[in-house]
C-alpha positions in Angstrom: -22.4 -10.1 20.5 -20.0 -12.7 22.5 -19.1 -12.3 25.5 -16.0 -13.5 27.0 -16.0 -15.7 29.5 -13.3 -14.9 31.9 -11.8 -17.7 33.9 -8.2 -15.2 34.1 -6.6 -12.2 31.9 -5.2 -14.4 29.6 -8.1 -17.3 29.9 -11.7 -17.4 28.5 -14.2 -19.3 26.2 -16.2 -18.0 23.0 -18.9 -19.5 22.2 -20.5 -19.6 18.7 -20.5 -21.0 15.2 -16.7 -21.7 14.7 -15.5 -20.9 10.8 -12.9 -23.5 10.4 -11.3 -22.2 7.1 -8.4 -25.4 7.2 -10.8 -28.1 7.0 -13.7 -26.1 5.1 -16.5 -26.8 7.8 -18.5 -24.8 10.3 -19.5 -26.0 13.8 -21.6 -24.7 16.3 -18.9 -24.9 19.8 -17.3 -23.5 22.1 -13.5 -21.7 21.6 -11.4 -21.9 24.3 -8.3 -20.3 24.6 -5.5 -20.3 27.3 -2.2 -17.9 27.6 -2.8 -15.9 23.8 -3.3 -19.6 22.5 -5.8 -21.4 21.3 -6.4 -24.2 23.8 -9.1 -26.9 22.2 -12.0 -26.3 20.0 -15.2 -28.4 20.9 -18.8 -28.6 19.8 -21.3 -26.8 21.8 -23.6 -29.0 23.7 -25.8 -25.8 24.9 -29.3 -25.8 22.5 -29.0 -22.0 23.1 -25.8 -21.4 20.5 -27.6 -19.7 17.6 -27.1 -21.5 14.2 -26.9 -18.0 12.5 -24.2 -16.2 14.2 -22.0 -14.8 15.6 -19.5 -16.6 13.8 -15.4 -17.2 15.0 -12.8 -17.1 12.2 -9.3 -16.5 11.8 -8.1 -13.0 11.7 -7.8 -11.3 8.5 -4.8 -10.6 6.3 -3.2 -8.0 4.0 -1.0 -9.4 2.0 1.0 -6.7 0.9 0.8 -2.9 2.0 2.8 -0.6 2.6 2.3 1.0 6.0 4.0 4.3 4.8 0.8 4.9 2.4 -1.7 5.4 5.0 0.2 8.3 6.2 0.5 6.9 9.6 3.4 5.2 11.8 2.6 1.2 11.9 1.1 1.5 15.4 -1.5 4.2 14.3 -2.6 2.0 11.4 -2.9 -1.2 13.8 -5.6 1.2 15.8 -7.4 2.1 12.9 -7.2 -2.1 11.2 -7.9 -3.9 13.6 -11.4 -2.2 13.8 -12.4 -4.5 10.2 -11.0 -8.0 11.5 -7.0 -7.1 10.3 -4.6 -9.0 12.3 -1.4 -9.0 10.3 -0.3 -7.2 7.6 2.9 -8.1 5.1 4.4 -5.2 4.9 6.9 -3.9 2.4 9.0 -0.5 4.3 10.7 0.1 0.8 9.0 4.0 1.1 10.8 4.8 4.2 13.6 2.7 3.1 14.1 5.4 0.0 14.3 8.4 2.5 16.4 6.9 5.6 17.8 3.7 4.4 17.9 0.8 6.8 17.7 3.5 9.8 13.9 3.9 8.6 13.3 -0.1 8.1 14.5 -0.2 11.4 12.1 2.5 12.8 8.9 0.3 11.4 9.9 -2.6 13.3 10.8 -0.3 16.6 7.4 1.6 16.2 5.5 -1.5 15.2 6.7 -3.3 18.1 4.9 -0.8 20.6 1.3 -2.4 20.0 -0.7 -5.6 19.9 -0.5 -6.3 16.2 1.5 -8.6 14.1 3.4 -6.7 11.8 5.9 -9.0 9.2 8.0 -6.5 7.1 10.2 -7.3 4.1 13.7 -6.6 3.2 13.5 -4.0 0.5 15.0 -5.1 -2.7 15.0 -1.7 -4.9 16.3 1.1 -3.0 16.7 3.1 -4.9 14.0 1.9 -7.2 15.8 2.9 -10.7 19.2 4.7 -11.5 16.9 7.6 -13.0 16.1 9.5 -9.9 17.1 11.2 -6.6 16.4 9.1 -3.4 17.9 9.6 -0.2 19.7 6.5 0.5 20.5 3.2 -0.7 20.1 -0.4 1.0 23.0 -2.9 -0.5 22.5 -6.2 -0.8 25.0 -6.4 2.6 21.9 -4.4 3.9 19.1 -6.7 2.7 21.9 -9.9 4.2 21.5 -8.2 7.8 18.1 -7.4 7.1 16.9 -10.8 6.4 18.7 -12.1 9.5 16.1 -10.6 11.3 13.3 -12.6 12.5 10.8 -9.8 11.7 11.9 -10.0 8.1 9.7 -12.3 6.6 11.3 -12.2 2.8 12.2 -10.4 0.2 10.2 -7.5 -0.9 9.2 -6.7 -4.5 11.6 -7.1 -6.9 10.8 -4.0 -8.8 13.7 -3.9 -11.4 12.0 -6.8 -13.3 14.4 -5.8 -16.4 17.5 -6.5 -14.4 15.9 -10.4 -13.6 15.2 -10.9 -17.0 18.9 -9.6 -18.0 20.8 -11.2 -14.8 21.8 -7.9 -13.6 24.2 -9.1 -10.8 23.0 -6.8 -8.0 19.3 -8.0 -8.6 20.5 -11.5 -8.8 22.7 -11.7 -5.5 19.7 -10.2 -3.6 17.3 -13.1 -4.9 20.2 -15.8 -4.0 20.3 -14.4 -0.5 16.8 -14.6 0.2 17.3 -18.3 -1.3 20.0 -18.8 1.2 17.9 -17.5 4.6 14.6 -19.5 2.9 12.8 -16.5 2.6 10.2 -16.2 -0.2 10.7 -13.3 -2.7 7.9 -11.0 -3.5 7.6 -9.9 -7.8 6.4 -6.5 -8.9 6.2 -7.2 -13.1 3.1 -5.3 -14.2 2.0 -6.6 -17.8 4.8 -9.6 -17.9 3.4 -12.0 -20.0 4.7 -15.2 -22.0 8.0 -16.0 -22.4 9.5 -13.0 -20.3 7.0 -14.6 -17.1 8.4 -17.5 -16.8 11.5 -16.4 -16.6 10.8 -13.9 -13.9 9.3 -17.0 -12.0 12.1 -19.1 -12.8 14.8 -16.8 -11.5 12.7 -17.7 -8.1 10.1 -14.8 -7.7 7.1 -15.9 -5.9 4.2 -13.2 -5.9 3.2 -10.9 -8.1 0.2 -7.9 -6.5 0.4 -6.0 -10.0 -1.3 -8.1 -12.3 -4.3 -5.7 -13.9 -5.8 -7.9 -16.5 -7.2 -11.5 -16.1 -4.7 -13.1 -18.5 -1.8 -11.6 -17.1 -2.7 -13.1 -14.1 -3.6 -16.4 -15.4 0.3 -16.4 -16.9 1.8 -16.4 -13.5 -0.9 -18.4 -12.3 -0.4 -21.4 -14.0 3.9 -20.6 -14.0 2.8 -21.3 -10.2 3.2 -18.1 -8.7 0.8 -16.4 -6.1 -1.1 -13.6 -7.2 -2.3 -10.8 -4.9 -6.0 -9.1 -5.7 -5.4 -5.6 -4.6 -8.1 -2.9 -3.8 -6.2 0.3 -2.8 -7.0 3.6 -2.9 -5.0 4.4 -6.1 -4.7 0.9 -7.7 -8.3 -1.4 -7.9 -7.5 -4.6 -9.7 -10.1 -7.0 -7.9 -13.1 -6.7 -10.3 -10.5 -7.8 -13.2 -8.7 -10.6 -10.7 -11.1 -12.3 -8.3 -13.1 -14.6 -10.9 -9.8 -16.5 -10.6 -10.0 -17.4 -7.0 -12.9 -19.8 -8.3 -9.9 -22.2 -10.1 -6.9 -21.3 -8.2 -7.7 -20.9 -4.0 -4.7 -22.2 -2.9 -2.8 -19.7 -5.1 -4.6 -16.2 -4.5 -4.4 -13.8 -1.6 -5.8 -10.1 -1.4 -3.8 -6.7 -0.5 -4.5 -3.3 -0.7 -0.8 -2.4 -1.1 -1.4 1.5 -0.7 -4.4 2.7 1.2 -4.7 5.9 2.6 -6.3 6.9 6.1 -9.9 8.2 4.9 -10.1 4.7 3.6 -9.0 2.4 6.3 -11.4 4.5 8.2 -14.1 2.9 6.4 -12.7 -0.7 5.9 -9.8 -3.1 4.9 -9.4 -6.5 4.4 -13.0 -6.9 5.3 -14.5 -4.8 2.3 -12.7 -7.4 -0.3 -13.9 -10.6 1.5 -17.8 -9.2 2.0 -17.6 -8.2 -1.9 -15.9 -11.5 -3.4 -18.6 -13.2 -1.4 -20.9 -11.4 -2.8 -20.3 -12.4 -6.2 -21.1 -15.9 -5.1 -17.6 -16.8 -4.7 -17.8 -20.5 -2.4 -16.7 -18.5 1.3 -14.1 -20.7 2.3 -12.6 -20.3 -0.6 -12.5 -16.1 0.0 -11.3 -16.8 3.5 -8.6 -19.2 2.0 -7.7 -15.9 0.6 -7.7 -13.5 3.0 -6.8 -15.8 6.2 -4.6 -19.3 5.3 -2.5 -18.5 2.6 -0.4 -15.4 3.7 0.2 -17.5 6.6 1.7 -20.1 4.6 3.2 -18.5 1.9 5.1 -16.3 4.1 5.6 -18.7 7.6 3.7 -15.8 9.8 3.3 -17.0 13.3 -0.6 -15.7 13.0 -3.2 -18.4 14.5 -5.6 -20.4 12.0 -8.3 -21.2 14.4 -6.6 -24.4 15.4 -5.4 -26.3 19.0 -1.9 -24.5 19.3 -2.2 -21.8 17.5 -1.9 -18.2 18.6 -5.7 -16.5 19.7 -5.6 -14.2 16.3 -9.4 -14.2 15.3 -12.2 -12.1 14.9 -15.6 -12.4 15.3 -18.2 -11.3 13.1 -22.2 -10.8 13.0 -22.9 -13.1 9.8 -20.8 -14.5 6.6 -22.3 -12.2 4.4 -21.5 -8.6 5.3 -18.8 -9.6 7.9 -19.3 -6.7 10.1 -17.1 -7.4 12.7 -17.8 -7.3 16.2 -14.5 -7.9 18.0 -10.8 -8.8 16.9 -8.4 -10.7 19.1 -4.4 -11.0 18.7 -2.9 -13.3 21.2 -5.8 -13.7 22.8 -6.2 -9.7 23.6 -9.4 -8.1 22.6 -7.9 -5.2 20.6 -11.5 -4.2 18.8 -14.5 -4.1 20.1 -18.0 -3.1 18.8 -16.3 -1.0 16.1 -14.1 0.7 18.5 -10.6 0.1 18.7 -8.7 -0.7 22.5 -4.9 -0.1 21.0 -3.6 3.0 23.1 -2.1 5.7 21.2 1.6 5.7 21.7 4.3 8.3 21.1 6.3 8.8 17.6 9.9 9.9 17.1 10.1 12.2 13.6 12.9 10.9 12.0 13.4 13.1 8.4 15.6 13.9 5.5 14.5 17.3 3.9 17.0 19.2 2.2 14.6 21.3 0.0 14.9 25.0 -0.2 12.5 27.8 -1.1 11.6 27.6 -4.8 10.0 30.3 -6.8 7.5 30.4 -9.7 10.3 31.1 -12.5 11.3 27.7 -11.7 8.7 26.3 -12.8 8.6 27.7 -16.5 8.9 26.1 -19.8 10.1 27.6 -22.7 8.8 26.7 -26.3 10.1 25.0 -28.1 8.4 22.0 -30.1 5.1 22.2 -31.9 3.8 18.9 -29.6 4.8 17.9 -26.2 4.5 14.3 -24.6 2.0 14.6 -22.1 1.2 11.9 -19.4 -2.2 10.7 -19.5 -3.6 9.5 -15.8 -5.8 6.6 -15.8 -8.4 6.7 -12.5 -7.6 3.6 -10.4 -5.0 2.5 -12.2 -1.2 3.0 -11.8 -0.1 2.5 -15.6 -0.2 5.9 -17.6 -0.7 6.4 -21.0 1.8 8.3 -23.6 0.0 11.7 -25.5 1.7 13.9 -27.9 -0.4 17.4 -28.0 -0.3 20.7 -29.5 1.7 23.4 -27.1 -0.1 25.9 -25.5 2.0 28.8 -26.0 1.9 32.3 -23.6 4.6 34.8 -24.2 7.0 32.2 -25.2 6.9 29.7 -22.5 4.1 26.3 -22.6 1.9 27.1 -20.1 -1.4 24.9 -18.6 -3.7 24.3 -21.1 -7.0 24.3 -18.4 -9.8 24.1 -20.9 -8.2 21.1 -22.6 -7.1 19.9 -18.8 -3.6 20.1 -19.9 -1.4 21.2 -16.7 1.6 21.8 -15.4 3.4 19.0 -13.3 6.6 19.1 -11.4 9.0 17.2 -9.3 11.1 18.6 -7.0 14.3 16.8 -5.2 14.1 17.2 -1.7 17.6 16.1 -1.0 19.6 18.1 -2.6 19.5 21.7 -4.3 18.5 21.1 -8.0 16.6 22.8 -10.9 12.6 21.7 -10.9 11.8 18.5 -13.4 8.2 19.6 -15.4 6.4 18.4 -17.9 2.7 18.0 -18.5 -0.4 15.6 -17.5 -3.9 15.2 -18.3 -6.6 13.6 -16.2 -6.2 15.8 -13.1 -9.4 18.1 -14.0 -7.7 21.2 -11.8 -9.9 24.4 -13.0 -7.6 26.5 -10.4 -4.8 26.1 -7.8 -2.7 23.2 -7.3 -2.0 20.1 -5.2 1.4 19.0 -4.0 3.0 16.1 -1.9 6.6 14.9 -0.3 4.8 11.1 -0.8 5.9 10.3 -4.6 7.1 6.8 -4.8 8.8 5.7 -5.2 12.0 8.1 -4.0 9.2 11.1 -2.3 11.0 14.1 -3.7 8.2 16.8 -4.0 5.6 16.8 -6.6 3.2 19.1 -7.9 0.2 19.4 -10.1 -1.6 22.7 -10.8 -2.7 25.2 -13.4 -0.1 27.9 -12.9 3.2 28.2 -11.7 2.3 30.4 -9.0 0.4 28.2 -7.5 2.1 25.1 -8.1 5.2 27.6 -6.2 2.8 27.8 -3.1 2.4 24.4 -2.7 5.5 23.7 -3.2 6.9 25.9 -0.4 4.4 24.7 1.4 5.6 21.4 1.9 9.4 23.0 2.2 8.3 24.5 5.4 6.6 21.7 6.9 9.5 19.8 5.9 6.9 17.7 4.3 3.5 16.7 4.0 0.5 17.0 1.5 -0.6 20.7 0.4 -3.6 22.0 -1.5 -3.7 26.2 -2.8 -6.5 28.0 -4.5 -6.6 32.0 -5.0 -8.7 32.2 -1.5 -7.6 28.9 0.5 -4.6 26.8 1.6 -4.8 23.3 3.2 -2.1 21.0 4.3 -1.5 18.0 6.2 2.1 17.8 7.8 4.0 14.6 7.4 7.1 15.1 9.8 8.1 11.3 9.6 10.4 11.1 7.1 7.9 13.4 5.0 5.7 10.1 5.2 3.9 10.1 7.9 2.1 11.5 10.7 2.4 10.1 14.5 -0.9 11.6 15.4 -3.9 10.0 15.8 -5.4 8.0 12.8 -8.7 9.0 13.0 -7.5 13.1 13.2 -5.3 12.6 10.3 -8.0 10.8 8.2 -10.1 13.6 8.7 -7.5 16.7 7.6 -6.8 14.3 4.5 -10.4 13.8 4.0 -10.8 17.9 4.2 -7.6 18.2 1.5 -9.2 15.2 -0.5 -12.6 17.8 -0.8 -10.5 20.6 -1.8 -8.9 18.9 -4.4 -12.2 17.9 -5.8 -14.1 21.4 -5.4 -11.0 22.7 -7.3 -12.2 20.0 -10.5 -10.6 17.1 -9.7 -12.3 14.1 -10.9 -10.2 11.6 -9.5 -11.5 9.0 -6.7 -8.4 10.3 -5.2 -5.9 12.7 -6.6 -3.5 12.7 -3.8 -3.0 8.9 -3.9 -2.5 9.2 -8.0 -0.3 11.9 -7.7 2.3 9.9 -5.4 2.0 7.7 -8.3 3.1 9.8 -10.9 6.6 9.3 -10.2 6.8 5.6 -10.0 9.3 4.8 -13.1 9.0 1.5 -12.8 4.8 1.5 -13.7 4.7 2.2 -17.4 3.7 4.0 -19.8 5.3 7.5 -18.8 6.0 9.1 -15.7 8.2 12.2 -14.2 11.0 12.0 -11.6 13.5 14.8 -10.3 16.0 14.1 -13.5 13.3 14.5 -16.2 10.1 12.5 -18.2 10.6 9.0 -18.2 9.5 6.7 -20.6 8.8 3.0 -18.5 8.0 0.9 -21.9 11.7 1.8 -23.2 13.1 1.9 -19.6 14.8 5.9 -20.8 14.0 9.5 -20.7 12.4 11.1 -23.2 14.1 13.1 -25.6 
């Protein structure tokens, strides 16, 4: 362990084997830094500095994540990242932003500011996401202007309606000239964009792209110039597929986790993707490159490097091959320490917009009609969906869950106004009883449902309706749920409380059959229109190949 060597609050040496990641060399010396800043970097001339370790390097990165995912306000999930080396994140409020508008962007940066960590939010570019659901606000492009004024705002955040690039929709278009005009870079969002229709998504000026899922569709926009992000999320896990190309392209790759919820960042972050792409013999500089340097540059984030001048973000970890980190620093403050985090707690407003009444199970019913219904088919880590047609299961005249064939019932309900359930059918969810419900469904969080029977998806339902939002679970014998009351989002309490509630709903969900890794985190995927092949919102199925509902 290092110890600080205190010459004032704001003034003290480490001493160690310092990871320059800019110039691709590591010295044994001393690190000395002076008002949050890093005052001179020398070698040590003490025989006693141990060639192995400890080592100094530059504080880790996320990329892209949104803050809303962990289910806790941005100065919770500082507590709980700067534990695994996380000094920054770049972080997209576009969840929020489709519940309270610019009022909830503005609440990220408010609650953010309250702690020692560098938060760099975006201007959300898709709210709503689509025409073909209910959100509860909308952020103009006037909106995204004001927005970007801010110094906070960083750029641009994913351009989701990659359709309306490629066809020079005039909306999506003025929002990528005014991110142009304040020099802010613009984040993509263009999962399976390949070819032609790639380069002219890069061409219209988009600079990122954290959806890639298969090693040629990121080579596309590698070589078109574009960044790619390697993300390892609790829903989404692209980095086996991705990080082979950080071998030929470090100057272009970064890693996220994008959504990541609390049980998870309990256990690690940033770190976990570093210590495995090292792992895989991947050169280390060329992984901290990655994870360290080129967020920094890409998006002009005032985090330190390691170098004279620059701000005291580092960490300081036990060895280069696990990376278990020993303390974190941001502006020179020691905000972790020997896997404990020093951020206080701090207090949350519970800013909401939850219109949702009671429902009840006749709601929920289908009648029959067609021989074969389109099913949604969930893929486990992924965030695409696949397209089934399958035999009814008819009871009395309506289609009910077919359980043996893990056929069930899913539902969206719009939490902002008084409308008629959306339902139609999924596969993959493994539920042998009960069902599991959530007011986090990207990406306009209405309510949604999964279960085996419409009593039970009705629970769960009204569940979260009382709560004025949250995550529920119901079986015959037990109910569990987690209360959101920010903006049916997120929770103000503390991280490590909520992790473990989530944790106890996570272990329901799989006692009930589940199979997913995690079946909350896929479910608030479910009705993301804008991640093909099919998916559900409050207005119906949605088919995201054609960009149309279903007939």
């Amino acid at each position: 362990m290092i110890t600080p060597n205190n010459a004032s609050p704001g003034d003290f040496t480490l001493r160690g084997q310092v990871v320059d990641v800019v110039r691709g060399r590591i010295t044994g010396g001393v690190v000395r830094i002076a008002g949050g800043r890093i005052a001179e970097v020398t070698p040590a001339v003490s025989p006693a500095t141990n060639p192995t370790g400890p080592f100094i390097l530059p504080g880790f990165v996320d990329a892209h994540v949104h803050i809303e995912s962990s289910l806790l306000t941005p100065a919770q999930f500082a507590r709980l990242a700067v534990v695994h080396g996380t000094v920054a994140t770049v972080s997209d409020p576009h969840e929020i932003g489709n519940v309270l508008g610019v009022e909830g962007v503005r609440y990220m940066l408010e609650n953010g500011r309250q702690v020692p960590f560098k938060f760099y939010f975006g201007a959300p570019s898709c709210v709503p996401a689509t025409p073909f659901e209910t959100a509860g606000a909308e952020i103009t492009a006037r909106d995204v202007e004001s927005l970007l004024q801010m110094p906070e705002i960083r750029y641009l955040a994913e351009m989701m309606n990659w359709p309306g690039v490629l066809g020079g929709d005039a909306g999506v278009l003025e929002k990528i000239a005014l991110a142009r005009r304040y020099q802010k870079p613009v984040d993509g969002h263009a999962p399976g964009l390949r070819g032609e229709q790639a380069r002219q998504y890069a061409a219209a000026g988009i600079t990122t792209d954290h959806e890639c899922f298969t090693r040629e569709e990121a080579l596309d926009k590698l070589q078109l110039g574009m960044h790619v992000l390697i993300r390892e999320g609790s829903a989404a896990k692209n980095f086996e597929a991705l990080v082979p190309l950080l071998r030929d392209f470090p100057e272009q790759i970064m890693f996220c986790s994008d959504d990541k919820h609390p049980d998870s960042l309990v256990l690690g972050h940033m770190d976990q993707l570093v210590r495995r792409a090292v792992g895989k013999g991947i050169d280390v500089f060329r992984v901290l490159r990655a994870a360290c340097v080129n967020p920094v540059r890409h998006y002009g984030l005032d985090v330190g490097l390691l170098q004279p001048g620059d701000p005291a973000d580092l960490v300081v970890v036990q060895d280069l091959k696990l990376f278990k980190v020993l303390q974190t620093y941001i502006n020179g403050e020691l905000v972790a320490d020997s896997g404990r985090t020093r951020i206080a707690p701090v207090a949350s407003e519970t800013p909401n917009r939850f219109h949702a009444s009671p429902q009840t199970p006749q709601a929920f019913a289908v009648p029959a009609g067609r021989a074969d219904i389109p099913v949604i088919e969930a893929i486990d880590g992924q965030l695409v969906t696949r397209k089934l047609m399958v035999p009814a299961k008819v009871t009395d005249g309506q289609v009910v869950a077919d359980v043996e064939n893990d056929i069930l019932k899913i539902t969206v309900v719009n939490r902002y106004r008084e409308a008629p359930p959306a339902v139609a059918f999924i596969k993959n969810f493994g539920l042998k009883e009960g069902a599991i419900a959530s007011s986090v469904a990207h990406d306009s969080h209405n309510l949604i449902a999964v279960g085996t029977d419409d009593a039970s998806i009705c629970r769960a339902v009204n569940l979260l309706v009382e709560a004025r939002g949250g995550l529920a679970a119901v079986t015959g014998s037990e109910e569990k749920i987690l209360p959101l009351p920010i903006a049916g989002l997120m929770s103000g309490e503390d991280g490590y409380e909520v992790a473990r509630r989530y944790e106890a709903l996570d272990k329901l969900a799989k006692k009930m059959g589940s199979r997913l890794k995690s079946p909350f985190m896929t479910l608030s995927f479910m009705a993301l229109l804008v991640i093909p092949s099919l998916k559900l919102s409050d207005k119906g199925l949605f088919d995201g190949d054609a960009f149309t509902f279903v007939a």
